[in-house]
N, CA, C and O atoms as CSV, one atom per row, in Angstrom:
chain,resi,resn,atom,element,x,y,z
A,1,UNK,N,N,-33.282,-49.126,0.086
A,1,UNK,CA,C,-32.495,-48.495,-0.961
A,1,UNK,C,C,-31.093,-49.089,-1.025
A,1,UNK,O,O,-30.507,-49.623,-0.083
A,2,UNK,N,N,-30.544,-48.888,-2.514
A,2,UNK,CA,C,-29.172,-49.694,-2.420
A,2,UNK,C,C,-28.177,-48.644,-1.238
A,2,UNK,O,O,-28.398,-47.478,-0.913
A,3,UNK,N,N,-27.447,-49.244,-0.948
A,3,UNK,CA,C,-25.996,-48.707,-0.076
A,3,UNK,C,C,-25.117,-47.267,-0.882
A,3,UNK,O,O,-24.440,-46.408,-0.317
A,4,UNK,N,N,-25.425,-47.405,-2.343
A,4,UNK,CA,C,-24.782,-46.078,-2.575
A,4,UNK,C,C,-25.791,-45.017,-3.263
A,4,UNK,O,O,-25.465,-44.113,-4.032
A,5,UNK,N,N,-27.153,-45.352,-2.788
A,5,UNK,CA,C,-27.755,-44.333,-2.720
A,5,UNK,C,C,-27.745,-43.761,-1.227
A,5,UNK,O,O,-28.058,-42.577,-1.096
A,6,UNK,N,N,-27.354,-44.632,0.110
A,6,UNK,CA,C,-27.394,-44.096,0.959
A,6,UNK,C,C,-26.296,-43.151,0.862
A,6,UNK,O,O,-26.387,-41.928,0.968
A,7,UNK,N,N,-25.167,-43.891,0.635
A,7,UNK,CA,C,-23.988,-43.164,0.978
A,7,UNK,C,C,-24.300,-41.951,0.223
A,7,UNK,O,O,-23.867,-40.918,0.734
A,8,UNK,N,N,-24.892,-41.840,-0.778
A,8,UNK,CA,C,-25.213,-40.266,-1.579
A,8,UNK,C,C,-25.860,-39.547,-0.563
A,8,UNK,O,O,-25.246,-38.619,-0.035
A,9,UNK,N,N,-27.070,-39.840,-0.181
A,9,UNK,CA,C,-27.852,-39.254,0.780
A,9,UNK,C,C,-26.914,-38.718,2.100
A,9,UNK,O,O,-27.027,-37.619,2.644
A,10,UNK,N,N,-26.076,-39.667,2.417
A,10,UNK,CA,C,-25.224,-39.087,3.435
A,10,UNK,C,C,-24.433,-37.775,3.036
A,10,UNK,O,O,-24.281,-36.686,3.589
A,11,UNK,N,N,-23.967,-38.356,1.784
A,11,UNK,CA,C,-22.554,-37.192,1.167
A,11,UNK,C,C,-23.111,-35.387,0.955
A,11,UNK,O,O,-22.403,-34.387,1.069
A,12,UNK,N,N,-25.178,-35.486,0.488
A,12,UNK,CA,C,-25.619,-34.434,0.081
A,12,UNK,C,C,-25.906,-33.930,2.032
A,12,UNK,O,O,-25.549,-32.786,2.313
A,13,UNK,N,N,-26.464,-34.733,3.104
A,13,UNK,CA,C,-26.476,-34.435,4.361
A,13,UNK,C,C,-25.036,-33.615,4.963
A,13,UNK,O,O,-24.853,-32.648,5.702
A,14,UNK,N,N,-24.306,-34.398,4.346
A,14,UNK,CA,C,-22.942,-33.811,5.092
A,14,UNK,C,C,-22.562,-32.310,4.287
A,14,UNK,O,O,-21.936,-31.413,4.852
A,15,UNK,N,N,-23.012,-32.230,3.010
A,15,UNK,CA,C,-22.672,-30.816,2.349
A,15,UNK,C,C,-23.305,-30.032,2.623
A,15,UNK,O,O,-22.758,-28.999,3.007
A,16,UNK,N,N,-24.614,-30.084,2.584
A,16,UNK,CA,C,-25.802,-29.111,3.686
A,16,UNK,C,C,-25.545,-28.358,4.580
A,16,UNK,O,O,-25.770,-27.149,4.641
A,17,UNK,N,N,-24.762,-29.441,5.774
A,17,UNK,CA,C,-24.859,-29.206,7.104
A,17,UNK,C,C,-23.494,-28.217,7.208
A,17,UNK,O,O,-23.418,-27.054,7.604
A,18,UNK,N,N,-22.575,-29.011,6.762
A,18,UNK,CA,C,-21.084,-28.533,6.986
A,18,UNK,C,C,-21.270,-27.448,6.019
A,18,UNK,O,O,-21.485,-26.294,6.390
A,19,UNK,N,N,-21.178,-27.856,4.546
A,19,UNK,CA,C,-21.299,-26.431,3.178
A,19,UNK,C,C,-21.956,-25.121,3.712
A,19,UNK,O,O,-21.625,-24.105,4.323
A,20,UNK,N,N,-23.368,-25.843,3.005
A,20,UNK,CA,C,-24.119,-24.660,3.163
A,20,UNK,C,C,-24.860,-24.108,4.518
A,20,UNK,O,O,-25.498,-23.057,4.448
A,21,UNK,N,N,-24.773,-24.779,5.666
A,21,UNK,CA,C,-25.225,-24.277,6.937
A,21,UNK,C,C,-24.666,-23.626,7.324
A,21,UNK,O,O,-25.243,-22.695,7.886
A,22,UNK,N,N,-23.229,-23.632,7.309
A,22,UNK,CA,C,-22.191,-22.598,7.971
A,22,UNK,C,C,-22.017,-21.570,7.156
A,22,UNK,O,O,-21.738,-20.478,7.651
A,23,UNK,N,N,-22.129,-21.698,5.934
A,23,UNK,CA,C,-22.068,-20.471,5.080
A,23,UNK,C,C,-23.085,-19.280,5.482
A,23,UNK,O,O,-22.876,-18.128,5.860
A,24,UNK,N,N,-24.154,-19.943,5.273
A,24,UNK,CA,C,-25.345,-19.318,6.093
A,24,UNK,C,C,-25.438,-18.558,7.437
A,24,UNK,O,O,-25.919,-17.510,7.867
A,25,UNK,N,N,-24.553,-19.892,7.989
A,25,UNK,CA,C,-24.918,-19.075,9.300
A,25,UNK,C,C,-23.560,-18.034,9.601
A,25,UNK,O,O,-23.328,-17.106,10.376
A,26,UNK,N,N,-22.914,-18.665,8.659
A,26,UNK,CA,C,-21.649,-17.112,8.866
A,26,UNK,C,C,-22.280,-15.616,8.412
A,26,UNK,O,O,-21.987,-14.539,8.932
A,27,UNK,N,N,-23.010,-15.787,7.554
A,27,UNK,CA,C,-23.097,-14.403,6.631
A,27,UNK,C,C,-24.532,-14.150,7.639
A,27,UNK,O,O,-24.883,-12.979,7.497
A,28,UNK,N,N,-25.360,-14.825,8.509
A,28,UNK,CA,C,-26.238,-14.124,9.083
A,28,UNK,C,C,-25.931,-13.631,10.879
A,28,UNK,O,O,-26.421,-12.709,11.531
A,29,UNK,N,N,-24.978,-14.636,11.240
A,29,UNK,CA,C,-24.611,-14.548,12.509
A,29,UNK,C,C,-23.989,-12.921,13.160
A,29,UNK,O,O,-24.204,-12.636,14.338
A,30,UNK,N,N,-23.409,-12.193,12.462
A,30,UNK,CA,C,-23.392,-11.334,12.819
A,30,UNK,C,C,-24.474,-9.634,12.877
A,30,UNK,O,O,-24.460,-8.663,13.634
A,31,UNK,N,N,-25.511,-10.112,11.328
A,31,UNK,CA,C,-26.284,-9.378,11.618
A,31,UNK,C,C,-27.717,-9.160,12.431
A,31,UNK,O,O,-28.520,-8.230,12.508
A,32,UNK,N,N,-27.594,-10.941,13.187
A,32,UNK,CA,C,-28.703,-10.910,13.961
A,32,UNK,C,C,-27.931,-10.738,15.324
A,32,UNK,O,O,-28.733,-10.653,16.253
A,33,UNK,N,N,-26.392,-10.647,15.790
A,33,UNK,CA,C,-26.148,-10.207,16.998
A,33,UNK,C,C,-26.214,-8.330,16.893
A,33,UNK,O,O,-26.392,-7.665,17.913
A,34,UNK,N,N,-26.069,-7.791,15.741
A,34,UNK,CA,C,-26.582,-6.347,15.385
A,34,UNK,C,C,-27.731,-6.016,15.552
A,34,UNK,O,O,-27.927,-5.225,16.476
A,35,UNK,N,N,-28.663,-6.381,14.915
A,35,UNK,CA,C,-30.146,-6.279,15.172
A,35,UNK,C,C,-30.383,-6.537,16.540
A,35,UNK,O,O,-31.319,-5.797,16.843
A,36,UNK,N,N,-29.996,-7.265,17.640
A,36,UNK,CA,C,-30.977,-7.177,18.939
A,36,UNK,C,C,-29.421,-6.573,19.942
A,36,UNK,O,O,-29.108,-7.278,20.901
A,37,UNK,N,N,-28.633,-5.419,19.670
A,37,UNK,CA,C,-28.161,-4.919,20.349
A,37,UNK,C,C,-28.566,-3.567,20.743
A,37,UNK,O,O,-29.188,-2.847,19.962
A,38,UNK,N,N,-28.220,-3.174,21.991
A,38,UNK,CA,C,-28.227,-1.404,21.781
A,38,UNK,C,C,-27.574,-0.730,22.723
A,38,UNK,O,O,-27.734,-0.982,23.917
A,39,UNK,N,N,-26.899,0.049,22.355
A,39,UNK,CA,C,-25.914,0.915,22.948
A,39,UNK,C,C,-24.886,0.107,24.124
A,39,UNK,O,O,-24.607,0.497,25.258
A,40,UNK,N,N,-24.316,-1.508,23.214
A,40,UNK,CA,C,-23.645,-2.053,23.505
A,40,UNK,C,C,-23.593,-3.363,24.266
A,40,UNK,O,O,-22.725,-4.215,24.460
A,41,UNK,N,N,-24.783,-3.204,24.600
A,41,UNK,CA,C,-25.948,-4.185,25.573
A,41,UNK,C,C,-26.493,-4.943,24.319
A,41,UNK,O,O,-27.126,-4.561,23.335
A,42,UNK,N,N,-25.845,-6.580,24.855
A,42,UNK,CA,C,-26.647,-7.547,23.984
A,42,UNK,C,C,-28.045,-8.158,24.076
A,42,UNK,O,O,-28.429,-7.290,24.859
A,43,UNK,N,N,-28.733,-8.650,23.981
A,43,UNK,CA,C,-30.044,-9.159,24.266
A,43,UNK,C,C,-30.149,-10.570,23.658
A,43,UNK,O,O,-30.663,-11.028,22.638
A,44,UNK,N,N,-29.180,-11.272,25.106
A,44,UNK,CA,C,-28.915,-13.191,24.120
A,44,UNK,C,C,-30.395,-13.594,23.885
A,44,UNK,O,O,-30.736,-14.202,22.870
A,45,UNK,N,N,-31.272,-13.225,24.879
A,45,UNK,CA,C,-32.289,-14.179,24.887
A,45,UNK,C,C,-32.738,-13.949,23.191
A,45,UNK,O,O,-32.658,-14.831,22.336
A,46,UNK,N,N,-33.074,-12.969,23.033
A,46,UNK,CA,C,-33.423,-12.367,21.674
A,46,UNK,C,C,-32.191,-13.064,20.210
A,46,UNK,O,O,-32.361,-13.272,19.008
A,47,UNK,N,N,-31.349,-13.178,20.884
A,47,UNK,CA,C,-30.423,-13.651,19.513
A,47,UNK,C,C,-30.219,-14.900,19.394
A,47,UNK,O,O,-29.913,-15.436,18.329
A,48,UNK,N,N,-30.435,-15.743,20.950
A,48,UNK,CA,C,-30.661,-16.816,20.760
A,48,UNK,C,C,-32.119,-17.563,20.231
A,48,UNK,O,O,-32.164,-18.711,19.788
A,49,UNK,N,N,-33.219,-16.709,20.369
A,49,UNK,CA,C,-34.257,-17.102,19.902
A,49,UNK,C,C,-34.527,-17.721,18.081
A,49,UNK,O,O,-35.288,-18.541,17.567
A,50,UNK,N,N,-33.310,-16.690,17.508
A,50,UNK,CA,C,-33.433,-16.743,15.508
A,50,UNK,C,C,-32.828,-18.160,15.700
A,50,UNK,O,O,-33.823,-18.874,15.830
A,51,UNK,N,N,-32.046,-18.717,15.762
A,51,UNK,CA,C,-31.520,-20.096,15.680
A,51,UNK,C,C,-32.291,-21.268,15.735
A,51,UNK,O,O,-32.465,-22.191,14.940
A,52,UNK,N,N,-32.968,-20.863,17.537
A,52,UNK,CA,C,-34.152,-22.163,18.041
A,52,UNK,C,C,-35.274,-21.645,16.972
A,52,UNK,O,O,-36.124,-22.536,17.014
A,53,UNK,N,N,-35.621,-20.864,16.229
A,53,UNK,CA,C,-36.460,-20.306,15.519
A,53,UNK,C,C,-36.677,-21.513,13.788
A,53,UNK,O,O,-37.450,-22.258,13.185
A,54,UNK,N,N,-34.981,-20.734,13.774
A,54,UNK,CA,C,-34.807,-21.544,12.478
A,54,UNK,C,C,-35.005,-23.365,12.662
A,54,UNK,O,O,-35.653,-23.964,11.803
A,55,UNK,N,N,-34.349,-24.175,13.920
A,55,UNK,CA,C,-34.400,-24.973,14.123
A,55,UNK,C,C,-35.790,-25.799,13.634
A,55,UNK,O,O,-36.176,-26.646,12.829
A,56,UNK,N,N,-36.206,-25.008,14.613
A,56,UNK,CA,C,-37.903,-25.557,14.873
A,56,UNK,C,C,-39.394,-25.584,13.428
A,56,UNK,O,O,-40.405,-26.253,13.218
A,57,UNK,N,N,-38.714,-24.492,12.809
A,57,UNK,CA,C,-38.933,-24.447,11.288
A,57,UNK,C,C,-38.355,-25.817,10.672
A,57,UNK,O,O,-39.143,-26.568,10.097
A,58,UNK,N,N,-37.016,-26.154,10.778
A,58,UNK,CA,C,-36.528,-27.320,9.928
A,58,UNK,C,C,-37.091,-28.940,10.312
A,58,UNK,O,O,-37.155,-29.924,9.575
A,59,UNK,N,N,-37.507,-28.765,11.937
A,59,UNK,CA,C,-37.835,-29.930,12.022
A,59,UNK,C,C,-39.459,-29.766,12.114
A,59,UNK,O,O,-39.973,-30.514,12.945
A,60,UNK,N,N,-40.040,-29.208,11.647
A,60,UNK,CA,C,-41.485,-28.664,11.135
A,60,UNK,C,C,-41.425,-29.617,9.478
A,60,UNK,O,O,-42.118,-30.531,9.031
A,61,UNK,N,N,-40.154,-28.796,8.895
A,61,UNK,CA,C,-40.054,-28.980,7.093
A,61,UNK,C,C,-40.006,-31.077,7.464
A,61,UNK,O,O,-40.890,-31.906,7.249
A,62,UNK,N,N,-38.622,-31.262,8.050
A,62,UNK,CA,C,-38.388,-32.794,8.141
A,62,UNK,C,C,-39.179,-33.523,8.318
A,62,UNK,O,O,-39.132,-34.660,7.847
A,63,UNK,N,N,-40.405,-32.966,9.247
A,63,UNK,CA,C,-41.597,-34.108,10.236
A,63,UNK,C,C,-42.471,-33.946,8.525
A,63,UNK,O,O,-42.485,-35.014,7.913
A,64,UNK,N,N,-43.029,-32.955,7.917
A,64,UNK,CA,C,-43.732,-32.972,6.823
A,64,UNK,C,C,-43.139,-33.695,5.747
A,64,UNK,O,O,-43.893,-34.062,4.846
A,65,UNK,N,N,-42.033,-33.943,5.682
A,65,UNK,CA,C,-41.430,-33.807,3.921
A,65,UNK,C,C,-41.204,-35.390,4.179
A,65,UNK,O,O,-41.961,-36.179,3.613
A,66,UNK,N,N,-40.462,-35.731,4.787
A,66,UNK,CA,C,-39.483,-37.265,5.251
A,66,UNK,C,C,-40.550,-38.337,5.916
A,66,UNK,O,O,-40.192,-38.415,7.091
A,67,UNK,N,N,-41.537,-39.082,5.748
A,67,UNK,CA,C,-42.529,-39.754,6.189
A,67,UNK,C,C,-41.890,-40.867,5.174
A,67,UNK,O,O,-41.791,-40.826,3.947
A,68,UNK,N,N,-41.435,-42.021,6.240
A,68,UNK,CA,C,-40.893,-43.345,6.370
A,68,UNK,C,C,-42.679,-44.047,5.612
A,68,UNK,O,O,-43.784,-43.959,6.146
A,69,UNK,N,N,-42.441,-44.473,4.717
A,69,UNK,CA,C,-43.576,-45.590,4.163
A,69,UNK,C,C,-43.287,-46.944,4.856
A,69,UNK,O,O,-42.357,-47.707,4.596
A,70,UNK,N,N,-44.247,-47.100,5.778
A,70,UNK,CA,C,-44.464,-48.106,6.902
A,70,UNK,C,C,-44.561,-49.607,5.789
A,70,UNK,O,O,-43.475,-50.184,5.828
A,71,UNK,N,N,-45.195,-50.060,5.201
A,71,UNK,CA,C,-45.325,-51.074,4.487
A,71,UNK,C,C,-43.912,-51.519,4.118
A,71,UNK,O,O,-43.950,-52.687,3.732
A,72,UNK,N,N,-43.059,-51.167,4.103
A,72,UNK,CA,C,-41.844,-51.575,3.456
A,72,UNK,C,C,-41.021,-51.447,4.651
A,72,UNK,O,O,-39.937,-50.893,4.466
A,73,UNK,N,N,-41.320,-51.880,5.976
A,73,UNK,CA,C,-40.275,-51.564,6.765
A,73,UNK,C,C,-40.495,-53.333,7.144
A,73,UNK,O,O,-41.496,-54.006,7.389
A,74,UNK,N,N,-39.130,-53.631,7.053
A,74,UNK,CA,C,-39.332,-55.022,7.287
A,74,UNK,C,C,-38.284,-55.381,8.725
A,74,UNK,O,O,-37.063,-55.251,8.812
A,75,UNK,N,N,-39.277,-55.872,9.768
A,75,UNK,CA,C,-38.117,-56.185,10.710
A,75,UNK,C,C,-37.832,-57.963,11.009
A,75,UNK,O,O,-38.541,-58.970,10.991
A,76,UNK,N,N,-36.491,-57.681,11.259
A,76,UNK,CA,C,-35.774,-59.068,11.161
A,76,UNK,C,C,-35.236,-59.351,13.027
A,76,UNK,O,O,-34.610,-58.604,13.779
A,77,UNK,N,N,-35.797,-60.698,13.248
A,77,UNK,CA,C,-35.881,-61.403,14.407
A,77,UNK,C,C,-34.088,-62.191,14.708
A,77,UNK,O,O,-33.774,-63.338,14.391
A,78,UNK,N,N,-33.304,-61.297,15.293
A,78,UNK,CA,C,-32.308,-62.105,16.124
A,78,UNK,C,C,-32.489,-62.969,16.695
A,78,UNK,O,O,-31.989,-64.033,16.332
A,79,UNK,N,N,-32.994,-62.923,17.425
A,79,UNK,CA,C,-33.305,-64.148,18.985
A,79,UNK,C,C,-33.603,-65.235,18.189
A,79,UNK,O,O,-34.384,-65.453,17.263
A,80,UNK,N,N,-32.297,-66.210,19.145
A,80,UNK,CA,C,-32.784,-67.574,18.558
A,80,UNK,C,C,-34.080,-68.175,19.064
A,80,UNK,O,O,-34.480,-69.248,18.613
């Protein structure tokens, strides 16, 4: 691909991650440390689980969606 379709691809990666990931995870981060509390007592294992949760979902979506077309991968020989 040309160079400023990468750099696009980078610019929409970087708004994702930084934009809308943190947005996200601001507006949910506190109601999943609510949900696995009780009577003041946190339960990390439990709150850390939604994150590795979500994670493991995204690189589920990435491994399905993002499949590199092998035929067009051309490698180039340094060695003299």
């Amino acid at each position: 691909p040309p160079s400023s379709l990468r750099n696009s691809a980078q610019g929409l990666i970087a708004f994702a991650t930084y934009g809308v990931g943190k947005y996200l995870g601001t507006l949910t981060a506190g109601n999943v440390v609510d949900r696995f509390t009780v009577e003041g007592n946190y339960n990390w294992v439990s709150i850390w689980m939604v994150p590795f949760g979500m994670a493991v979902l995204i690189l589920i979506g990435f491994i399905g969606l993002f499949r590199e077309n092998k035929k067009n991968i051309h490698i180039k020989s340094y060695i003299n």
